[in-house]
C-alpha positions as a printed Julia matrix, in Angstrom:
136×3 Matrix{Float64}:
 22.34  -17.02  -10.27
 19.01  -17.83  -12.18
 15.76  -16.36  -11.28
 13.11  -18.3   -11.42
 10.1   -16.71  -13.53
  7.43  -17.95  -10.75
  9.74  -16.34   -8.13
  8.71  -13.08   -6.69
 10.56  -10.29   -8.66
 13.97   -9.54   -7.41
 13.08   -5.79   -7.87
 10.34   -6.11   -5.17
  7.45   -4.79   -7.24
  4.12   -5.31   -5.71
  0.37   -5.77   -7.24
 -2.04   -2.2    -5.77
 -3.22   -5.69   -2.99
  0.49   -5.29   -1.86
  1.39   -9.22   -3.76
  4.9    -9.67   -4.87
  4.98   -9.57   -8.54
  6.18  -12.75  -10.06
  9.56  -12.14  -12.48
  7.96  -13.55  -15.55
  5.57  -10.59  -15.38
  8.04   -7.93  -14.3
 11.55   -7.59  -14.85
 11.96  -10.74  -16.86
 10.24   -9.25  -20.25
 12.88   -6.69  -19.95
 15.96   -8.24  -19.05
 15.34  -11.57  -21.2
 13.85  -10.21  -23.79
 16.18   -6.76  -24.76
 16.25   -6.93  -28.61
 12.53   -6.74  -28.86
 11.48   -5.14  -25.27
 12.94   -2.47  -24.04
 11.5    -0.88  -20.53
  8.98    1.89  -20.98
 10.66    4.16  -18.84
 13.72    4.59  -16.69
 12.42    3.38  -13.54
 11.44    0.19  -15.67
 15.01    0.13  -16.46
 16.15    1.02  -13.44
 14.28   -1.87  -11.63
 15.11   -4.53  -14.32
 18.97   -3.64  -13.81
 18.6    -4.24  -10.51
 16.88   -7.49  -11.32
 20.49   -7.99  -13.6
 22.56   -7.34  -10.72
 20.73  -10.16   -8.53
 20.67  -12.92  -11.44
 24.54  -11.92  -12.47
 23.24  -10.93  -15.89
 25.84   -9.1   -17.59
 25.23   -8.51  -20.96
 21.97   -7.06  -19.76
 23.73   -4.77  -17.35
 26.35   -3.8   -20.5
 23.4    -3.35  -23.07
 21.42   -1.01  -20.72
 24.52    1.2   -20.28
 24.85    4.39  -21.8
 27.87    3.67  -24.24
 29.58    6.72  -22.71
 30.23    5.27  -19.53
 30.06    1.93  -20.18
 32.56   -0.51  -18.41
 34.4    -2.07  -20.5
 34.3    -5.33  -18.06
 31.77   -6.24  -15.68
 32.72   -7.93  -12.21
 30.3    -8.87   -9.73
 31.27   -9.11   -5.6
 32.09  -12.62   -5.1
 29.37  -13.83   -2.85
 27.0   -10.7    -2.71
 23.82  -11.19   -1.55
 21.27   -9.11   -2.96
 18.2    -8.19   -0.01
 16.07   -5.28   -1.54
 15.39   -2.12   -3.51
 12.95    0.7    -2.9
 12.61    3.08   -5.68
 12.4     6.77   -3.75
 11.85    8.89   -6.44
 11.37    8.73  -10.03
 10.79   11.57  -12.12
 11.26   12.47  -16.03
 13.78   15.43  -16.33
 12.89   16.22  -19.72
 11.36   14.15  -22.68
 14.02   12.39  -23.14
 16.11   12.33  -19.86
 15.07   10.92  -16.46
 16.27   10.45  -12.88
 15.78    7.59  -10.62
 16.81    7.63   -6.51
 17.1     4.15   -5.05
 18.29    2.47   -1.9
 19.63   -1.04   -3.08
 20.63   -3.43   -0.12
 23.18   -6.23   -0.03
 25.29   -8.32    2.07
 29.07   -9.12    1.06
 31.1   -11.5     3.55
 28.56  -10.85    6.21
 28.91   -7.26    6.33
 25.51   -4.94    4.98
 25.63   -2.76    2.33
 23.62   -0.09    1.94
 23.72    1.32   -2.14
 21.65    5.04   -1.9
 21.72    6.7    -5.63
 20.17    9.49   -7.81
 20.55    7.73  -10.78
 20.3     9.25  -14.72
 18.62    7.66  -17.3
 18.66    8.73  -21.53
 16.31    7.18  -23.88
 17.5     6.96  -27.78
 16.28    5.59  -30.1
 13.29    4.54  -28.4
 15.71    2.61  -25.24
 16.39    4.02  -22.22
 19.65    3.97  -21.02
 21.59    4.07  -17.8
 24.08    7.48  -17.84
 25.17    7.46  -13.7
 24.68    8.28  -11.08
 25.3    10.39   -7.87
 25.71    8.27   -4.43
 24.8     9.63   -1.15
C-alpha cells in the first residue's frame, strides 16, 4: 500500500492545534529517505516503522532492524488493516539506548488486534535501531 504524502501520517502525529500531520512532513523523510535521514530519536523511529508496517515497506522495516535480530524474511498479514498508534511512553535509557511503549491497532479478517509493546531502540553510528521488544 502507498501512502500518499498529503495524507495524514499513518503514525497519527498531531500539530500542538491537535491537526493531523501530513506524511510528507512526518514519517515520510524517514522512511523514504533512509540513506541520508535517519530519525532523531527512537520514538522517531519507532513511529516511522509503524508508518512501514501500514505502507508494506519492507526494506525500511529490515534497514531499521538491529542486525542482531533481524528477520531474515519479512511477511506481512494478508489483508491487515492498520487503525492507530499511541506512543505511551518514550524515554532514553542511556545515551545511546532507548525504550519506546506503544499500543498499535489493527484488524485481520475482521477480527481486532490490539499490539501493546515496550519496545528497545540502539543508535550506532549515528542511526537508531530497533533491538525488541517486550509485549504485554
Amino acid at each position: 500500500m502507498t501512502v500518499s504524502a498529503s495524507a495524514p501520517c499513518p503514525c497519527g502525529r498531531t500539530t500542538a492545534k491537535g491537526q493531523a500531520v501530513a506524511y510528507a512532513d512526518c514519517c515520510a523523510r524517514f522512511v523514504e529517505h533512509f540513506a541520508t535521514t535517519p530519525a532523531p530519536d527512537a520514538e522517531h523511529l519507532m513511529r516511522s516503522r509503524y508508518s512501514a508496517f501500514v505502507a508494506e515497506d519492507a526494506p525500511y522495516l529490515q534497514a531499521t532492524w538491529h542486525a542482531s535480530q533481524r528477520p531474515a524474511d519479512l511477511e506481512f498479514e494478508p489483508g491487515a488493516k492498520w487503525l492507530g498508534l499511541q506512543v505511551k511512553d518514550f524515554k532514553p535509557t542511556g545515551s545511546d539506548t532507548a525504550e519506546v511503549e506503544f499500543v498499535a491497532r489493527f484488524r485481520v479478517a475482521g477480527r481486532a488486534v490490539r499490539l501493546h509493546e515496550r519496545s528497545r531502540f540502539v543508535r550506532e553510528d549515528g542511526r537508531w535501531f530497533y533491538v525488541d521488544g517486550d509485549q504485554f
